[in-house]
C-alpha positions in Angstrom: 18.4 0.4 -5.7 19.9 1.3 -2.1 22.7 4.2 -2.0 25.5 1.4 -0.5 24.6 -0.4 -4.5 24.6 2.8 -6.1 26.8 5.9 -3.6 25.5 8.3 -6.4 22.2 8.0 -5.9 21.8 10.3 -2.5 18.6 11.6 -3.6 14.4 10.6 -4.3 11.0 12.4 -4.8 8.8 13.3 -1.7 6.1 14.4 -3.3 7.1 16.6 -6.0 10.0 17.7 -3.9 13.7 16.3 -4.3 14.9 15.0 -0.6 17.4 12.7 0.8 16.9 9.1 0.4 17.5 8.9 4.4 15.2 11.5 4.8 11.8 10.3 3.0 11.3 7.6 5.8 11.3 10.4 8.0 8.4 12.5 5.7 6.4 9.8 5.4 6.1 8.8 8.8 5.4 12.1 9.7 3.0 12.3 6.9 0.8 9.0 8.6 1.4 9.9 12.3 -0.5 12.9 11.5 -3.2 11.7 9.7 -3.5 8.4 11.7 -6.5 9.1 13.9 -8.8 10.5 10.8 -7.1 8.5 8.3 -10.6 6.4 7.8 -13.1 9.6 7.8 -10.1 11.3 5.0 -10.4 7.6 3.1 -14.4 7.6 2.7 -14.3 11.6 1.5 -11.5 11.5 -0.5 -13.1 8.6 -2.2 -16.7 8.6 -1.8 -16.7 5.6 -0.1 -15.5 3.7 -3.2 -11.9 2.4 -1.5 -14.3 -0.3 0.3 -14.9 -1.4 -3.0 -11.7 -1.5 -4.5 -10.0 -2.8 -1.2 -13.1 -5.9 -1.3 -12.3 -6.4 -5.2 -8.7 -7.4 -3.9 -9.8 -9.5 -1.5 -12.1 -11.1 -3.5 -8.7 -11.6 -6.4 -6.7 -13.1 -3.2 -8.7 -15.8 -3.2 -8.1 -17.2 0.0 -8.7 -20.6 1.4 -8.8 -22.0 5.2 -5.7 -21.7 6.6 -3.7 -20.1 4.5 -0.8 -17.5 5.8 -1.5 -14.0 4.2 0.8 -10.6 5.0 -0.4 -7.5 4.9 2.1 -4.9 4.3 1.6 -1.2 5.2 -1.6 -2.6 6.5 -2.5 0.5 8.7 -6.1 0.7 9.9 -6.2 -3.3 9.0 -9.5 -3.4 6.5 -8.0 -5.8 4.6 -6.1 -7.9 7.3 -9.7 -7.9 8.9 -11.5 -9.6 5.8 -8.4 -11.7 5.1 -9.0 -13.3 8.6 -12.6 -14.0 8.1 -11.5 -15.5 4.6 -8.8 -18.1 5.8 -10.5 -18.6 9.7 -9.0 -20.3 12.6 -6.5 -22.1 11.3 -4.9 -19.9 9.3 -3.0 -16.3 10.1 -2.6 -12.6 8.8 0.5 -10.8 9.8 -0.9 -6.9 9.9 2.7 -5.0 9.0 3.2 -1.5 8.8 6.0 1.0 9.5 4.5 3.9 11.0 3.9 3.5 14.1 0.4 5.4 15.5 -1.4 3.5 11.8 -0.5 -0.1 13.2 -2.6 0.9 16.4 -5.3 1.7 14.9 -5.6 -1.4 12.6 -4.0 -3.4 16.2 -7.1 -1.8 17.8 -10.1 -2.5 15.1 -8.7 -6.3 14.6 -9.4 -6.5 18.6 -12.8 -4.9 18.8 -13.5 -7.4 16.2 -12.6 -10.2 18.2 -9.6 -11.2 15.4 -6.3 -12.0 17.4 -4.0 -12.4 14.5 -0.1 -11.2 14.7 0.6 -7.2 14.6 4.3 -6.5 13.3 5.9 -2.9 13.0 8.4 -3.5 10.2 9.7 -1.9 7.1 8.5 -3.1 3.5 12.4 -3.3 2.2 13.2 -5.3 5.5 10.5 -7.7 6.2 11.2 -10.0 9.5 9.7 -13.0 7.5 11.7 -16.6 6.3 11.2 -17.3 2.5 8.6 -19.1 1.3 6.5 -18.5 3.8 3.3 -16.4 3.1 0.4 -18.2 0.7 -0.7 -14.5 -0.3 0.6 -10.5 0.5 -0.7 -7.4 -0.1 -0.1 -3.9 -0.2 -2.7 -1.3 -0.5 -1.7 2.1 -1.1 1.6 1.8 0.6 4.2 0.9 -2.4 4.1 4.2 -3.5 5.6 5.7 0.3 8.2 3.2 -0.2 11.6 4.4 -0.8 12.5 1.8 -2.9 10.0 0.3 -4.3 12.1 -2.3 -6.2 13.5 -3.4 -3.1 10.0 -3.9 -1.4 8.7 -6.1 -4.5 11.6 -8.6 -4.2 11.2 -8.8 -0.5 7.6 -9.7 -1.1 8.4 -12.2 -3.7 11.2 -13.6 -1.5 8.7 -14.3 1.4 6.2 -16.3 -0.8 5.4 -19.5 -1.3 5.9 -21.0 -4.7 2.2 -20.6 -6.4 1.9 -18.0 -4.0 0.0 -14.3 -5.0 1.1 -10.7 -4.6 -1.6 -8.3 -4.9 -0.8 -4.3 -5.3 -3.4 -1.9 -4.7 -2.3 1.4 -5.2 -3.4 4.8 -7.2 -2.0 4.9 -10.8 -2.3 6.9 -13.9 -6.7 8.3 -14.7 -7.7 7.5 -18.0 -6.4 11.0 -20.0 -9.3 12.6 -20.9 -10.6 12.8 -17.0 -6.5 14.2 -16.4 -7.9 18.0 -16.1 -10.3 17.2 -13.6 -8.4 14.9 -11.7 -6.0 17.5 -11.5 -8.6 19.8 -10.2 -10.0 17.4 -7.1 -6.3 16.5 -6.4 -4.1 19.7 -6.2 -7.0 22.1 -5.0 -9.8 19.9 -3.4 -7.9 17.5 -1.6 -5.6 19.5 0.6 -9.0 21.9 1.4 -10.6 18.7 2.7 -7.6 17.4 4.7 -7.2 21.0 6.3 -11.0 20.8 7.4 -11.1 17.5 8.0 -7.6 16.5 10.0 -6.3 20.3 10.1 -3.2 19.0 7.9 -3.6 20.4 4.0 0.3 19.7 3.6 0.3 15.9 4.2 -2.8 15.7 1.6 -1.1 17.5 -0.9 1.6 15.1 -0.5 -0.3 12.5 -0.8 -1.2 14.2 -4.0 1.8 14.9 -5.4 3.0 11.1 -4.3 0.2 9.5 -6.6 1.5 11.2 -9.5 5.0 10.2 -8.8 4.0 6.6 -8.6 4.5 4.2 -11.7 2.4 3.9 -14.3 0.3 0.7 -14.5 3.1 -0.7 -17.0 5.6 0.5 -15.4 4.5 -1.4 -12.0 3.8 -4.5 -14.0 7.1 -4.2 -15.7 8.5 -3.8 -11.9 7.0 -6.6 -10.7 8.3 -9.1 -13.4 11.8 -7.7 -12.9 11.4 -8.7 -8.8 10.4 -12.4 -10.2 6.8 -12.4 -10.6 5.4 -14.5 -13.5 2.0 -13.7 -14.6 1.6 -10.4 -14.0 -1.9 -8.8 -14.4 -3.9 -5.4 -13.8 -7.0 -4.4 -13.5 -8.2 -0.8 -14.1 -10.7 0.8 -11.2 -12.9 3.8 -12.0 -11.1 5.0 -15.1 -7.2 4.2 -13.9 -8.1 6.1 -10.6 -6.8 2.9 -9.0 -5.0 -0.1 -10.3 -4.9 -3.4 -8.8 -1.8 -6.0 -10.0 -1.5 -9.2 -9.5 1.5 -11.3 -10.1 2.7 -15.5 -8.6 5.6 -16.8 -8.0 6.1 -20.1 -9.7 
């Protein structure tokens, strides 16, 4: 809920630290512009190389047709706004969205070197520039949980679908328990080692860090997603809970 709904709500989670509402746009952005330029090489360490797989297992879910409208949201480096426009060609488009700034150049400059001219907007998730009922498909992958309020972002997604339209959420969630300890482990001590050697930022990977375990259990998000008026609503469990990806309509 925004502070003019709710004036006693002033504050939200950056990490695991307690900040300003107003302020977390700020931490994120300055989180991204950061790590914009090594954002790619961080993705295929941090990962292994397996968030190709997960991002194509959500393309593969969209299940696109020729010229259908799609909307990335917090689309940054654009690898899914670049196999969404192979998926629905020519005639149809993919709007590449993202808030920050130095990300939406980098996914602006890999559409273009692969010869995909599609639309490149710098907008904010809780304020998208779109009419209703306009998209056949969005997505977000690993942005919801940099979003102030989240709840706000889902119903602005649902708002600029189509009816029969698909929402897809790709995003970290909650590791199967047993594999908690170790998680732990690569998260809180790993991770900010290889960010520091890798983009010479440890802090803004142990946010990142700290932000996946804020985020909403796989329930939760569901249970989120059917409250912003999403019928539906499915998930599907990557490498043990590392990742979930949801899936919801609006009918």
């Amino acid at each position: 809920m925004r502070p003019e709904n709710n004036p006693q709500q002033s504050t939200t989670h950056f990490g695991f630290e307690t900040v300003a509402e107003t302020e977390k746009a700020k931490r994120v952005a300055g989180v991204f512009t950061s790590v914009a330029s090594k954002y790619d090489v961080m993705n295929d360490l941090m990962s292994a190389g397996l968030h190709r797989i997960w991002k194509r297992f959500a393309v593969e879910l969209a299940a696109l047709r020729a010229g259908e409208k799609v909307l990335d949201v917090a689309g940054g480096s654009a690898d899914l706004s670049r196999q969404f426009a192979k998926r629905v060609g020519s005639s149809g488009q993919v709007w590449l969205t993202d808030i920050n700034n130095a990300m939406l150049r980098v996914g602006r400059d890999r559409m273009t070197d692969d010869g995909l001219l599609e639309p490149v907007a710098q907008c904010d998730a809780e304020k998208l520039p779109f009419p209703d009922h306009y998209f056949d498909c969005v997505s977000i992958a690993f942005g919801l949980r940099n979003v102030t309020y989240k709840e706000v972002a889902l119903r602005e997604m649902q708002r600029v679908l189509k009816p029969g339209g698909r929402l897809l959420v790709l995003e970290f969630s909650k590791v199967w328990k047993p594999l908690e300890p170790l998680y732990d482990a690569y998260s809180f001590k790993l991770l900010p080692k290889l960010g520091e050697w890798i983009a010479k930022d440890a802090d803004s990977y142990r946010y990142l860090a700290e932000s996946i375990r804020m985020h909403p259990s796989q329930e939760e998000l569901k249970g989120m997603m059917e409250a912003a008026g999403l019928s539906r609503v499915e998930y599907f469990n990557l490498n043990a809970g590392v990742v979930a990806l949801h899936r919801g309509y609006k009918i």
